[in-house]
The first five atom37 places (N, CA, C, CB, O) and aatype in JSON, in Angstrom:
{
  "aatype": [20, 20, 20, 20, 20, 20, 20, 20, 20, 20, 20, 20, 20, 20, 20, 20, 20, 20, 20, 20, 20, 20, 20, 20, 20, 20, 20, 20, 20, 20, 20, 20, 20, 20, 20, 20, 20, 20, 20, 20, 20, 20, 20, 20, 20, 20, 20, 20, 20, 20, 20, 20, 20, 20, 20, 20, 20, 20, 20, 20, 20, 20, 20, 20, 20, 20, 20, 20, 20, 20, 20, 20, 20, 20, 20, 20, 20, 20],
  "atom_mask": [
    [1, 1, 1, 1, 1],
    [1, 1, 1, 1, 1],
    [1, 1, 1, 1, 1],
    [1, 1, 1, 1, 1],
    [1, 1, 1, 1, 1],
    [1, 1, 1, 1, 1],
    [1, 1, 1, 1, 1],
    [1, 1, 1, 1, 1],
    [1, 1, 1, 1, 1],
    [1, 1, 1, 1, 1],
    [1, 1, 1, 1, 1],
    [1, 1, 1, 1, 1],
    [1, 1, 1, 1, 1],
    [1, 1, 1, 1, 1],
    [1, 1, 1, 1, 1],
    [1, 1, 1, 1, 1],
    [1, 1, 1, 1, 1],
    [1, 1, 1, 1, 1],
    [1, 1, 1, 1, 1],
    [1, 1, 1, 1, 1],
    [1, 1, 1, 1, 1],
    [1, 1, 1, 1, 1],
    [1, 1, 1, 1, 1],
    [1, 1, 1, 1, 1],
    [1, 1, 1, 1, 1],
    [1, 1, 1, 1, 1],
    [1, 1, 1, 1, 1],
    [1, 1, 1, 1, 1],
    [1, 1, 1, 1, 1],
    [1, 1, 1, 1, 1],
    [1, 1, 1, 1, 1],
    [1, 1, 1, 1, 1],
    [1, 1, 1, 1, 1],
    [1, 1, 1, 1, 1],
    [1, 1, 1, 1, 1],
    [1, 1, 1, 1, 1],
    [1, 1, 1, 1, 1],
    [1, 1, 1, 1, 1],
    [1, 1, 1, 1, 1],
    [1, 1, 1, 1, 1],
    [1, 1, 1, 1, 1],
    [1, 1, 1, 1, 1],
    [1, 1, 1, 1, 1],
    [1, 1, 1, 1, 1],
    [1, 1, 1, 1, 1],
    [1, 1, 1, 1, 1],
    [1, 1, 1, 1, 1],
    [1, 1, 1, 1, 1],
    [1, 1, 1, 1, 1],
    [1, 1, 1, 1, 1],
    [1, 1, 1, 1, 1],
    [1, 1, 1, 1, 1],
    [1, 1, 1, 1, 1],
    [1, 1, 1, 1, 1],
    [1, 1, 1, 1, 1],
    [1, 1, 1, 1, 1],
    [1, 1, 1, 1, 1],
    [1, 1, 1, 1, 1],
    [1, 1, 1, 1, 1],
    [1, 1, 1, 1, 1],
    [1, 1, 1, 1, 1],
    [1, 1, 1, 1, 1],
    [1, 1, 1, 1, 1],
    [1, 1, 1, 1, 1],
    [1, 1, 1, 1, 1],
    [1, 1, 1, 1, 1],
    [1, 1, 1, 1, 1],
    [1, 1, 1, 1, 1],
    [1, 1, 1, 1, 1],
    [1, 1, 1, 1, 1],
    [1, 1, 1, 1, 1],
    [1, 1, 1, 1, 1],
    [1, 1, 1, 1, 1],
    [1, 1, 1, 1, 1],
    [1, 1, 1, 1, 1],
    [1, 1, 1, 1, 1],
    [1, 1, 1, 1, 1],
    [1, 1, 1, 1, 1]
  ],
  "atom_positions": [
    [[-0.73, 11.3, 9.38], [-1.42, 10.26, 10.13], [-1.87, 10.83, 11.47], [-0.52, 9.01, 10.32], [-1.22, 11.54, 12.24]],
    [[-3.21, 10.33, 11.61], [-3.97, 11.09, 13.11], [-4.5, 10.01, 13.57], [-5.26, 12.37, 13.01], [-5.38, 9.46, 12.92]],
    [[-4.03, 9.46, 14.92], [-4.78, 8.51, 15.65], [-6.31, 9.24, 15.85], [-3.96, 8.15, 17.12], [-7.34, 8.82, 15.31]],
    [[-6.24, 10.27, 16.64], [-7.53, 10.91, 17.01], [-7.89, 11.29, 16.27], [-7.71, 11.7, 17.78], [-8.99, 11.51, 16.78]],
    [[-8.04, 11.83, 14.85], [-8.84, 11.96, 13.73], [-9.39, 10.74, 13.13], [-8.16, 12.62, 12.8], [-10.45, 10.82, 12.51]],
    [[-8.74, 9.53, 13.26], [-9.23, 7.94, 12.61], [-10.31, 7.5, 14.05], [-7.42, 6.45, 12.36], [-11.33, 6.85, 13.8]],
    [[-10.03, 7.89, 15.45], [-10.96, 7.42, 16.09], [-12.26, 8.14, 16.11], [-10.52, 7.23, 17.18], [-13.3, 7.5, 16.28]],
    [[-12.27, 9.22, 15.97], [-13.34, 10.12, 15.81], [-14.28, 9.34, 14.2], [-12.53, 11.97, 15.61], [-15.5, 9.4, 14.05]],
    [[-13.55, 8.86, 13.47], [-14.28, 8.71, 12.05], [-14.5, 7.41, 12.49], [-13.46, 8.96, 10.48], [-15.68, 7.28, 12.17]],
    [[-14.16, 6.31, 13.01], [-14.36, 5.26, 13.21], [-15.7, 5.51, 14.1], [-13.17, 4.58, 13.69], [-16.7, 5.1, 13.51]],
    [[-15.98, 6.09, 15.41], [-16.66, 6.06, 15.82], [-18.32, 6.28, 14.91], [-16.12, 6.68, 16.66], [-19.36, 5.62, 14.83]],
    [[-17.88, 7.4, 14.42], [-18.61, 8.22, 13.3], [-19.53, 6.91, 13.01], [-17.54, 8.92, 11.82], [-20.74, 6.86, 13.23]],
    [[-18.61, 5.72, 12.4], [-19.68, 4.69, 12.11], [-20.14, 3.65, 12.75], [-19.48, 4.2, 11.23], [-20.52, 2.6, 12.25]],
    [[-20.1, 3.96, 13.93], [-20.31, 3.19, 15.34], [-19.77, 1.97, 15.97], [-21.44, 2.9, 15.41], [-20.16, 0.96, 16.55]],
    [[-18.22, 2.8, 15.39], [-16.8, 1.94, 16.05], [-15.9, 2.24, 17.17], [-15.79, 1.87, 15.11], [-14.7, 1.97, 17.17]],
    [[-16.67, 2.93, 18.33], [-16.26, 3.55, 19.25], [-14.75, 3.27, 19.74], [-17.17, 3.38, 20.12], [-14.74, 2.04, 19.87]],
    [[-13.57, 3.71, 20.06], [-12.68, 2.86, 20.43], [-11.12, 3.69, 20.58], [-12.76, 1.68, 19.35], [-11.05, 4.92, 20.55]],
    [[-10.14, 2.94, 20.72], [-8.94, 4.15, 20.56], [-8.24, 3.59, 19.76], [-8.03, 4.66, 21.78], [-8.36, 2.38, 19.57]],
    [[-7.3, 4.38, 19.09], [-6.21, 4.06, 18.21], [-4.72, 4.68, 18.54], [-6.65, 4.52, 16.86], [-4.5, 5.82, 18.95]],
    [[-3.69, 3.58, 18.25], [-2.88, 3.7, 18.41], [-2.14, 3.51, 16.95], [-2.75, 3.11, 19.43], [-2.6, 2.74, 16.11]],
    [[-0.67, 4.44, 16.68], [0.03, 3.96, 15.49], [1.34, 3.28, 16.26], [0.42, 5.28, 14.31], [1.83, 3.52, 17.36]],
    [[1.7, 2.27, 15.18], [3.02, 1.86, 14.69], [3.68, 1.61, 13.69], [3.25, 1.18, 14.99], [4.09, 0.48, 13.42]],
    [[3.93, 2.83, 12.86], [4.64, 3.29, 11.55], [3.28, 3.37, 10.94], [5.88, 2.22, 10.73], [2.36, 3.94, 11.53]],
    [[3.11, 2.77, 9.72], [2.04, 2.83, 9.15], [0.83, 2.15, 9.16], [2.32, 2.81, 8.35], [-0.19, 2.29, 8.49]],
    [[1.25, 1.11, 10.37], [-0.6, 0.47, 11.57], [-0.97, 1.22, 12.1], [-0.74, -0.61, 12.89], [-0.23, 1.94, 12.77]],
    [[-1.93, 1.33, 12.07], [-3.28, 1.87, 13.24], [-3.6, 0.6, 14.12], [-5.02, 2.38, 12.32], [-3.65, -0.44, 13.46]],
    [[-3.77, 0.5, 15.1], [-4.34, -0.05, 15.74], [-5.61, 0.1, 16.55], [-3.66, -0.25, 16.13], [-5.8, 1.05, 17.31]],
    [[-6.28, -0.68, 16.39], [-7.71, -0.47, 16.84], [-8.28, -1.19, 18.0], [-8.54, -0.78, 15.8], [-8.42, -2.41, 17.96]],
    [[-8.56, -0.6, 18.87], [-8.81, -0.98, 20.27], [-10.73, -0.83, 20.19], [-7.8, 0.3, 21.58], [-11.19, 0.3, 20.39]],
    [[-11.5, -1.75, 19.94], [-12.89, -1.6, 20.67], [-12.8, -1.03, 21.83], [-13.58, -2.81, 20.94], [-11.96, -1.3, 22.68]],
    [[-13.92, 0.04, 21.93], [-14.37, 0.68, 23.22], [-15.6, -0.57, 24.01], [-15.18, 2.43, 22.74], [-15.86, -0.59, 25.22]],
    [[-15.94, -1.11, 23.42], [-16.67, -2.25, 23.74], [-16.73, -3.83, 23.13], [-17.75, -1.78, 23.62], [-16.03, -4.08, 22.15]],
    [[-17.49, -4.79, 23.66], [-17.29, -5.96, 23.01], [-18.46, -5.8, 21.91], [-17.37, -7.28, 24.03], [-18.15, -6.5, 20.95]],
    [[-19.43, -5.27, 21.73], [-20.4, -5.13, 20.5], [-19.69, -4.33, 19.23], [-21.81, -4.27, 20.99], [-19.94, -4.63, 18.07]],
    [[-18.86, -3.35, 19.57], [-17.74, -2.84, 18.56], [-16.97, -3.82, 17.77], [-16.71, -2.09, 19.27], [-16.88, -3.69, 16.55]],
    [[-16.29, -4.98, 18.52], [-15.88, -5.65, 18.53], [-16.25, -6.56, 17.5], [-15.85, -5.78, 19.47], [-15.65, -6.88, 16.47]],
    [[-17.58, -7.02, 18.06], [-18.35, -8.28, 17.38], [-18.33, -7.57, 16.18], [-19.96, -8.82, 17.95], [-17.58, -7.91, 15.26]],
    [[-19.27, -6.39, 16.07], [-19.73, -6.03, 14.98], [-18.41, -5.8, 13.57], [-20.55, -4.72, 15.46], [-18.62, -6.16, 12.4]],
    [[-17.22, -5.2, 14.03], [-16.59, -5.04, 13.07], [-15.7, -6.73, 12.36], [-15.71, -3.81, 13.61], [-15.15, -7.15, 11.35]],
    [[-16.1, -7.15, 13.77], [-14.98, -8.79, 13.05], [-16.2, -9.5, 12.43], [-13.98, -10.25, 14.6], [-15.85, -10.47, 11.75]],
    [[-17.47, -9.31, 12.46], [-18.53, -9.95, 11.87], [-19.31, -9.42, 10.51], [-19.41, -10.04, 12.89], [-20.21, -9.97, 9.87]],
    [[-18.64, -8.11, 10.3], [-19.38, -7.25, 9.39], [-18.26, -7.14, 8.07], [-19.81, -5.65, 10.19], [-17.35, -6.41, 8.47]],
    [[-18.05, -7.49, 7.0], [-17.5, -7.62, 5.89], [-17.5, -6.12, 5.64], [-18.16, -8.58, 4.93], [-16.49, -5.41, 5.61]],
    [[-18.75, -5.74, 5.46], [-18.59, -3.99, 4.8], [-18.12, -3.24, 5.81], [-20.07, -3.14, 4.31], [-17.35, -2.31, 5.52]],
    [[-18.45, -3.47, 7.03], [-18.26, -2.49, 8.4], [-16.34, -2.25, 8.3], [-18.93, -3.61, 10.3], [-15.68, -1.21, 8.32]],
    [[-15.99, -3.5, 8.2], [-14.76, -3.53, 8.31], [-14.04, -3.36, 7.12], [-14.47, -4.52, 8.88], [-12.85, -3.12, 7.36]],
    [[-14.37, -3.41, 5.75], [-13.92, -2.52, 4.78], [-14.23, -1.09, 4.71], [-14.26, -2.99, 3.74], [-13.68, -0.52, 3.77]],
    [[-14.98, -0.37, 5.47], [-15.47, 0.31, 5.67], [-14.57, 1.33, 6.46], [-16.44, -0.18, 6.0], [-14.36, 2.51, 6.18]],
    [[-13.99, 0.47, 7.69], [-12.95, 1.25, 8.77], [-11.91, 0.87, 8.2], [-12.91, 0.9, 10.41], [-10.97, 1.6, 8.54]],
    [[-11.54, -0.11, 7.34], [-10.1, 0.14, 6.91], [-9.9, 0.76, 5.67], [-9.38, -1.03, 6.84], [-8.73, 0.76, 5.26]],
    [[-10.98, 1.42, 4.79], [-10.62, 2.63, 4.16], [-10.45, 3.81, 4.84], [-11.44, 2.89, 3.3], [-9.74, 4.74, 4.46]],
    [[-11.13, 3.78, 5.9], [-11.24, 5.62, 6.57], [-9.51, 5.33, 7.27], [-13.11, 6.11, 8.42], [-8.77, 6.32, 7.25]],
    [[-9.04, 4.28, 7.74], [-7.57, 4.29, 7.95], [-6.99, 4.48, 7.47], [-7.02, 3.71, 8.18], [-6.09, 5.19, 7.92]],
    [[-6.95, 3.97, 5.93], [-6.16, 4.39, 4.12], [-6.77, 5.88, 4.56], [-7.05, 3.39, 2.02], [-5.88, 6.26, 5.32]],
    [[-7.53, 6.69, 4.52], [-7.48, 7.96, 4.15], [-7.15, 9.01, 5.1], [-8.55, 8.2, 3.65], [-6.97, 10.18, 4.76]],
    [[-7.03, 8.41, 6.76], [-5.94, 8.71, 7.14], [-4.52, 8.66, 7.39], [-6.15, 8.76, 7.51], [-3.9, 9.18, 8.32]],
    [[-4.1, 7.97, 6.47], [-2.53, 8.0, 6.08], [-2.11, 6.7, 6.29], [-1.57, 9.0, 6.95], [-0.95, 6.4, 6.03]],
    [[-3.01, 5.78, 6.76], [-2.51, 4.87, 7.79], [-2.33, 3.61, 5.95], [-4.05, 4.39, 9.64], [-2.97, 3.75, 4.91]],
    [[-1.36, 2.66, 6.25], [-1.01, 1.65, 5.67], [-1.86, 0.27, 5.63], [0.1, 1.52, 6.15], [-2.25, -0.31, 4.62]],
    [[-2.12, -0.2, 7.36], [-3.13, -1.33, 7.4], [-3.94, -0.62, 8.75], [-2.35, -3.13, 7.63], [-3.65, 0.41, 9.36]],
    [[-5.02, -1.54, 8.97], [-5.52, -1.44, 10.55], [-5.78, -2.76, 11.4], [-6.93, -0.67, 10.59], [-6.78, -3.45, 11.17]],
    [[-4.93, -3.09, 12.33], [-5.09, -3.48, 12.98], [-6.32, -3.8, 13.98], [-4.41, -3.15, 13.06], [-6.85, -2.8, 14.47]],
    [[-6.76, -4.84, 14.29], [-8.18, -4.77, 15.56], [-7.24, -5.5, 16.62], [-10.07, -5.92, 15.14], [-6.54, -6.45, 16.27]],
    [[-7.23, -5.07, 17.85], [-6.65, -5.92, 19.14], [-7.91, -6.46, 19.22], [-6.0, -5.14, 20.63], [-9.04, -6.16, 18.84]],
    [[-7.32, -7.43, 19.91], [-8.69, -8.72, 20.37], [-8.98, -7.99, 22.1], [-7.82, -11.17, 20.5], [-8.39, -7.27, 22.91]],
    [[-10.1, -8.61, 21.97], [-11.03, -8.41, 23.77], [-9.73, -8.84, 24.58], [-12.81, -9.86, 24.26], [-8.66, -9.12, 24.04]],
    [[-9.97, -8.87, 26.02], [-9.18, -10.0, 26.51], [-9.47, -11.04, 27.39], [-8.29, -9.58, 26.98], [-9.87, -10.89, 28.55]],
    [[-9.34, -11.75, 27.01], [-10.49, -13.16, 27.31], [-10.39, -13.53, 28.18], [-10.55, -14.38, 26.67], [-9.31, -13.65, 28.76]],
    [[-11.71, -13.9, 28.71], [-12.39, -13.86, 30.11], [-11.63, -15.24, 30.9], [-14.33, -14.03, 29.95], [-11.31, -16.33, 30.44]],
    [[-11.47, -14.62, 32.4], [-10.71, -15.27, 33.29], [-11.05, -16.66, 33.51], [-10.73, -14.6, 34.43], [-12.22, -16.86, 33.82]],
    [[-10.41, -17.51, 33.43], [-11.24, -18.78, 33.83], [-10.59, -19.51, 34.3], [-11.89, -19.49, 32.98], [-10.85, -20.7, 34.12]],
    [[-9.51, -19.16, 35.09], [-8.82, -19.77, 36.66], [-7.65, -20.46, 36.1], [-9.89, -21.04, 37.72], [-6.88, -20.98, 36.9]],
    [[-7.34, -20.55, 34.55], [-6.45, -21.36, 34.25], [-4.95, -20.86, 33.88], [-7.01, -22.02, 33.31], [-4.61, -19.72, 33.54]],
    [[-4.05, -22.14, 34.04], [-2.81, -21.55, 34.54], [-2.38, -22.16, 33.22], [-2.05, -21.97, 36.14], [-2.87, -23.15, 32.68]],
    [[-1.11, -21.18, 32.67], [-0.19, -21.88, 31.92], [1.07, -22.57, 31.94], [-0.05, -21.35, 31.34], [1.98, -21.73, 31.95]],
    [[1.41, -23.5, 31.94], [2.59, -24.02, 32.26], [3.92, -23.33, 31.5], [2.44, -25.45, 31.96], [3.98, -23.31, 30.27]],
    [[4.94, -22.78, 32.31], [6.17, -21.8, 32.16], [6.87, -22.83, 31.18], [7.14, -21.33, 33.74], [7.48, -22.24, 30.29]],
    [[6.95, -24.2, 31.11], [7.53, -25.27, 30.31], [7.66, -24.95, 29.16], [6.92, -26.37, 30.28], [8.14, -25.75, 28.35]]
  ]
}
């Protein structure tokens, strides 16, 4: 298993981004929010990056989400 060999191939199909493992997840970090869109919106795109993860050793792949935009609001500790 190669984080930096799965990000290099991910990019390859214009999934720019970093990867991280945990056991047999990859995790997939968008380098941008159009990475983003495109792979949670694209059926093939994203069967697409989670075979090149299967063929780097990896088990599943993970996508982390964006992190969503500030909007002054508080959560209650309750």
């Amino acid at each position: 298993m190669s984080t930096d060999s799965l990000a290099t191939a991910l990019a390859a199909i214009g999934l720019p981004g970093r990867v991280e493992a945990r056991g047999g997840l990859a995790i997939f970090t968008a380098a941008n929010g159009a990475s983003f869109d495109a792979i949670s919106r694209d059926s093939a795109l994203c069967a697409r990056a989670t075979a090149l993860a299967t063929q780097h050793g990896f088990a599943l792949l993970g996508l982390e989400l964006p992190p969503a935009p500030d909007t002054g609001a508080t959560v209650s500790g309750d």
